[in-house]
VOLO-866551 format. One line per 5 residues: number of its first residue (from 1); their letters; for each residue x, y negated, z negated of C-alpha. Coordinates in Angstrom, 3 decimals, decimal comma, always signed. Layout:
NUM	A	X:Y:Z ~ ...;
This chain:
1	XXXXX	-15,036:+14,428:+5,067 ~ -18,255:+12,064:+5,122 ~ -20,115:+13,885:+2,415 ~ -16,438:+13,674:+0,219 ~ -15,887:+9,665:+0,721;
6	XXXXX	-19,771:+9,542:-0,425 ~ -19,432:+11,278:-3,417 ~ -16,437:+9,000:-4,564 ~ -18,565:+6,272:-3,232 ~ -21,439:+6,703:-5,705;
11	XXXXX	-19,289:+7,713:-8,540 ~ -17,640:+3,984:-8,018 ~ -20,928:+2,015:-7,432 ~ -22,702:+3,801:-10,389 ~ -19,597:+2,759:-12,535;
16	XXXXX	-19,482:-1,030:-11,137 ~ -23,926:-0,785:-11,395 ~ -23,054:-1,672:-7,833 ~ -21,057:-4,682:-8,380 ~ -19,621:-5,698:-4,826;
21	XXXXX	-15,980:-5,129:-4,965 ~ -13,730:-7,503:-2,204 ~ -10,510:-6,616:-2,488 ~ -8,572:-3,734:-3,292 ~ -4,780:-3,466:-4,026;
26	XXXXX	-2,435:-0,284:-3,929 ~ +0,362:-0,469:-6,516 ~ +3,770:+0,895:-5,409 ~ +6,785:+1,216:-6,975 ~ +7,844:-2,257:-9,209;
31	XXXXX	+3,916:-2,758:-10,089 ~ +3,254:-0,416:-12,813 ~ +1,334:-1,744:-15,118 ~ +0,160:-4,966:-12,939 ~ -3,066:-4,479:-13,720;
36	XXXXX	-2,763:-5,474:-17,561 ~ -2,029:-9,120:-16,358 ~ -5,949:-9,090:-16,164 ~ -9,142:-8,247:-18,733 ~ -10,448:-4,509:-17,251;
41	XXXXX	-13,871:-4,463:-16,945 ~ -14,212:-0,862:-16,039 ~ -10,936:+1,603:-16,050 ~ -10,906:+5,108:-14,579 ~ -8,486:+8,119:-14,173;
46	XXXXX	-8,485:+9,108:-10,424 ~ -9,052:+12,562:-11,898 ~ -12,324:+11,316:-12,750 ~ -13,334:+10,278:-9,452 ~ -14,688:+12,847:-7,084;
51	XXXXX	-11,977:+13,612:-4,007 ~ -9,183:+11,295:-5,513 ~ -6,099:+12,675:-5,616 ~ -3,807:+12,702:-8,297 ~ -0,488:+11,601:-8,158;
56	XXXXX	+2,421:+13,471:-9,288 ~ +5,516:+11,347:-8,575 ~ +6,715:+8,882:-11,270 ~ +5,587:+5,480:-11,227 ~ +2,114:+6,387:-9,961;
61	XXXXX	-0,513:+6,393:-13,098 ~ -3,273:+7,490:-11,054 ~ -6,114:+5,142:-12,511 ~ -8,460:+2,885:-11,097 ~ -8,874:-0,672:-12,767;
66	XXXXX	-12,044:-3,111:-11,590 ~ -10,888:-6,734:-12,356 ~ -12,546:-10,279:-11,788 ~ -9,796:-12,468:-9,535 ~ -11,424:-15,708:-9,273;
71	XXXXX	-14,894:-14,546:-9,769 ~ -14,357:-11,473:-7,379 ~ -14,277:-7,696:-8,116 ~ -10,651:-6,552:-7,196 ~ -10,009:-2,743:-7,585;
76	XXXXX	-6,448:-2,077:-8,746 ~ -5,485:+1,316:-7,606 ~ -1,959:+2,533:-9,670 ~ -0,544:+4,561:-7,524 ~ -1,059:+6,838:-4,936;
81	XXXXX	-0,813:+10,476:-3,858 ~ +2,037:+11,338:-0,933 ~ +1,610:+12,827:+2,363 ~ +5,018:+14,860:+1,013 ~ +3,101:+16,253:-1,770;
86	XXXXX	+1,248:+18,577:+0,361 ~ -2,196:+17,105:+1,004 ~ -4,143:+16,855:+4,167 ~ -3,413:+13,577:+5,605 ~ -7,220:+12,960:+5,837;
91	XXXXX	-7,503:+13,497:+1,983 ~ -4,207:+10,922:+1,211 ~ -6,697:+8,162:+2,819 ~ -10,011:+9,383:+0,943 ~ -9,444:+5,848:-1,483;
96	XXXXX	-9,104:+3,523:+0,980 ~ -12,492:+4,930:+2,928 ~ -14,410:+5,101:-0,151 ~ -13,821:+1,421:-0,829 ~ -14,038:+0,381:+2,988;
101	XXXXX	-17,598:+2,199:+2,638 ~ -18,227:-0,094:-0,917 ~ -17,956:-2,888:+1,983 ~ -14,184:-4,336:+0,338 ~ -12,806:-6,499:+3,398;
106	XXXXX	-9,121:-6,626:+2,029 ~ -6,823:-4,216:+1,243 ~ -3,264:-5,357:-0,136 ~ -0,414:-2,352:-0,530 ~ +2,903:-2,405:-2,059;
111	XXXXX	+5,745:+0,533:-1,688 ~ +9,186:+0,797:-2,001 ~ +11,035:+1,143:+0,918 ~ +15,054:+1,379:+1,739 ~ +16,257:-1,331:+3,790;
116	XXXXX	+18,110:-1,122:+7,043 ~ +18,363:-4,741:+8,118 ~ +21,484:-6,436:+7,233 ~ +19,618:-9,391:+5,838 ~ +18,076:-7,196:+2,850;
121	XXXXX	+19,292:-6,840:-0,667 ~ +18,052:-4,520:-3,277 ~ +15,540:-6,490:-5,274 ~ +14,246:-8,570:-2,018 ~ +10,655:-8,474:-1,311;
126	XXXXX	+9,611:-8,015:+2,046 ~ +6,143:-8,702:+4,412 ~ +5,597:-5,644:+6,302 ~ +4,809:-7,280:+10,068 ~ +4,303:-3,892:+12,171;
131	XXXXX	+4,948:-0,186:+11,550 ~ +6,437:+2,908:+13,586 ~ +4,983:+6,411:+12,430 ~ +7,733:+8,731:+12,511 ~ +5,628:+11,500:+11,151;
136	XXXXX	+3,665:+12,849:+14,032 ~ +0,478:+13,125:+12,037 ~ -2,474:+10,871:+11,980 ~ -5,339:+9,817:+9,675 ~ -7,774:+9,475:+12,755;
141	XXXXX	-6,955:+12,990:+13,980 ~ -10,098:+15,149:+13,865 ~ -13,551:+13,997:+14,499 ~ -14,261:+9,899:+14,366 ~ -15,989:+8,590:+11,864;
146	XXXXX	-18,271:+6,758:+13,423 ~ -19,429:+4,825:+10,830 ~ -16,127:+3,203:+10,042 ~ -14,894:+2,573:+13,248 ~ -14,044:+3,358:+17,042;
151	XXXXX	-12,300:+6,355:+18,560 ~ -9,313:+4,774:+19,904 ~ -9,131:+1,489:+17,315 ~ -6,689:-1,320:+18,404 ~ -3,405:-1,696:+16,415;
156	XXXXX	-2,293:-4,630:+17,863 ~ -2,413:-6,017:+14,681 ~ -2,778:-3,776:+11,893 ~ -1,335:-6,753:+9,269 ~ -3,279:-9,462:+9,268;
161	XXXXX	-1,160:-12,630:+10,633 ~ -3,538:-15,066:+8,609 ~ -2,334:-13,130:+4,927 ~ +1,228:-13,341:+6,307 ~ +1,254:-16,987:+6,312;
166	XXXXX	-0,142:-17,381:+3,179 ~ +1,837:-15,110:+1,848 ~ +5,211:-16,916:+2,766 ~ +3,703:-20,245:+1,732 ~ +2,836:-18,210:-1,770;
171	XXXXX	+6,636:-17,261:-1,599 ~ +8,390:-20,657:-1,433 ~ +7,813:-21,129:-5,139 ~ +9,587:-17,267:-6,112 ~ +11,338:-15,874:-3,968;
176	XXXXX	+13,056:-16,000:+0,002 ~ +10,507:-14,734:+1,965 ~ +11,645:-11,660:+4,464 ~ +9,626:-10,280:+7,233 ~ +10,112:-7,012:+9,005;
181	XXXXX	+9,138:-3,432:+10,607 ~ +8,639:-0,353:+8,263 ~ +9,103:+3,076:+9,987 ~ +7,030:+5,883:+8,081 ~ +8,494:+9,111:+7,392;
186	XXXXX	+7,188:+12,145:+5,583 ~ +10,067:+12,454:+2,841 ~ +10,286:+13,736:+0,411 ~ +13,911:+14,129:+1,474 ~ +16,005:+10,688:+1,874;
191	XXXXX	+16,624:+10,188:+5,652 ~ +19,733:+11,091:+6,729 ~ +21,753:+8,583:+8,423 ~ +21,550:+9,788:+11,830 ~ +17,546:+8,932:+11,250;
196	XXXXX	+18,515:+6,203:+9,838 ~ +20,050:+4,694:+12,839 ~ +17,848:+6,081:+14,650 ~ +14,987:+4,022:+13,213 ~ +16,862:+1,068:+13,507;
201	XXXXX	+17,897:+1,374:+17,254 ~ +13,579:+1,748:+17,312 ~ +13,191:-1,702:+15,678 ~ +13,042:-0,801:+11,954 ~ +14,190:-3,161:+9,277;
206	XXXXX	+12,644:-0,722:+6,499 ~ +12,101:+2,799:+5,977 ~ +10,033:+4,757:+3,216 ~ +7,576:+7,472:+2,599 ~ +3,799:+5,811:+2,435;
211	XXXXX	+1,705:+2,709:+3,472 ~ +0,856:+3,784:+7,123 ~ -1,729:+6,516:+6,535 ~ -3,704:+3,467:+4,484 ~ -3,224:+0,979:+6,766;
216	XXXXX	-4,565:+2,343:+10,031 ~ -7,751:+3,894:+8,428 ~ -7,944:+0,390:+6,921 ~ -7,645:-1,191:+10,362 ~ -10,268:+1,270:+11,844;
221	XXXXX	-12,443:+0,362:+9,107 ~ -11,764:-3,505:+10,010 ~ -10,459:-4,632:+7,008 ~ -7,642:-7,079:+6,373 ~ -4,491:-5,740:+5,474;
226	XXXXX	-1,531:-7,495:+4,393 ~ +1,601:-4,962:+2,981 ~ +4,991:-5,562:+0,873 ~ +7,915:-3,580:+0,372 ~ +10,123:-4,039:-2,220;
231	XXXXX	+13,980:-3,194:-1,561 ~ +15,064:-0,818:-3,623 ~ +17,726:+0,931:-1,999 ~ +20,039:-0,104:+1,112 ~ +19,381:+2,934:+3,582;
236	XXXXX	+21,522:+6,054:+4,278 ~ +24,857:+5,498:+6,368 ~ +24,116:+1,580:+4,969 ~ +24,706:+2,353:+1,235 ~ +28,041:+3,617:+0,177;
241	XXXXX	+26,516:+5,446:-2,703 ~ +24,189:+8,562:-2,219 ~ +20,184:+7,650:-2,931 ~ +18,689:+8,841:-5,967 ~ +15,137:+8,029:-7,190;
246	XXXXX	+16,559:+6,819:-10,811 ~ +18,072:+3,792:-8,350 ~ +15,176:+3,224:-7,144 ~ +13,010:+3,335:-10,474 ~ +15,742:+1,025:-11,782;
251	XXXXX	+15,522:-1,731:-9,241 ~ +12,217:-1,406:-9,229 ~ +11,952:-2,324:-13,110 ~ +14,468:-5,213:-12,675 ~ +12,367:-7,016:-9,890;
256	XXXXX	+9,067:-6,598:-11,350 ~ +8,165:-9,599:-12,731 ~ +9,104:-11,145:-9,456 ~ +7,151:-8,976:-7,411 ~ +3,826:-9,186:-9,679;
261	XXXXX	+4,321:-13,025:-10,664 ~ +3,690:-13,589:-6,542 ~ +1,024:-11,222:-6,082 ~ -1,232:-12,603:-8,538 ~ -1,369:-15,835:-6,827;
266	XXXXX	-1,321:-14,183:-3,597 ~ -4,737:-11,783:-4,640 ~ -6,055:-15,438:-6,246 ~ -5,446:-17,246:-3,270 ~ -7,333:-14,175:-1,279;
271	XXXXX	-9,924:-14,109:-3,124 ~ -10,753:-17,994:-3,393 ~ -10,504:-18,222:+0,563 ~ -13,172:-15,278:+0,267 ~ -15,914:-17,748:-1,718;
């Protein structure tokens, strides 16, 4: 797994004439096409890039986009590949090494996620506090990687406190900020509603079908992470309607320039704190 995250490693840095790169965002659902709010100074299909997967699922271009943010390289990753499509876990999580490895210290994601707290609306955008993984898989499984981090890493607190708060003072200005708990499952079925409850009688406010895998290598590698869900759907057993992706496409679209007016001041504000 070393030599692959190497190879993608020196594909990057021989693209960027190894530029140092800071911070590197994951664009879910509602932030297609975020990274044309900036000038691209290098742009990349994953298919390009040795051991990056390629999504499949709608939504998810699958390129690679190195930006300046207030005089800092910021990689803009569209998309990502699912642990439901099939890949080893330990492949899903290849980007997020490789970049670790490039020495980036922040690491911002975005999904879509259905919402199980009563205090969500579709079209809310919500700062991921903790997560439960459902799936009974694991990033970490297999042999450490030393070089990243410890065997048993702490994940006390795998979303950084400090990028919550700025993140809610970054909200004031759009939007009501929410808080909450996602639970991970694999998908790519909806959960039913007995899960559903299930997750909820756990301490889940949100549930969806990515995020963790990147987060905990992230922590591991001791990077910053900070992670938003945007509402797109109210759960199963809380919706009256069944779930369909177009829903969640369409909400999605509608809140976009919500979601993306926030997190370019939020990845400014990173950035200049990172001077």
């Amino acid at each position: 797994m070393l030599d692959k995250i190497n190879e993608a490693k020196n594909f990057i840095n021989k693209l960027t004439s190894d530029k140092e790169i800071l911070t590197v965002i994951i664009l879910g659902s509602g932030m297609s096409g975020f990274e044309k709010n900036y000038e691209i100074i290098h742009q990349v299909s994953y298919s390009d890039i040795p051991n990056f997967l390629q999504p499949s699922i709608e939504g998810h271009s699958g390129t690679l986009s190195i930006v300046e943010i207030e005089g800092r390289y910021t990689a803009i990753l569209s998309g990502r590949a699912h642990y439901y499509e099939g890949y080893p876990i330990q492949e899903l999580v290849i980007p997020v090494r490789t970049f670790s490895s490039l020495g980036a210290k922040n690491l911002i994601l975005t999904n879509a996620a259905g919402g199980i707290s009563p205090n969500y609306n579709p079209g809310d955008i919500v700062s991921i506090t903790d997560h439960i993984n459902l799936t009974g898989d694991n990033p970490l499984i297999g042999k450490n990687l030393d070089d990243f981090g410890p065997r048993f890493p702490d994940m006390s607190e795998v979303y950084s406190k400090q990028f919550q708060q700025l993140a809610e003072k970054i909200a004031q200005n759009h939007f009501e900020f929410k808080t909450g708990i996602y639970a991970w499952f694999t998908g790519p079925t909806y959960e039913t509603p007995a899960e559903v409850n299930f997750a909820k009688k756990i301490g889940a406010d949100l549930v969806g079908m990515s995020t963790v895998p990147e987060a905990i290598v992230a922590k591991h590698a001791g990077m910053k992470v900070s992670a938003f869900s945007l509402v797109t759907n109210l759960a199963a057993g809380i919706s009256d309607s069944p779930l369909d992706h177009n829903e969640v496409i369409e909400i999605a679209e509608l809140s976009k320039v919500k979601l993306q007016t926030f997190m370019k001041e939020f990845l400014s504000q990173i950035n200049i704190s990172n001077n």
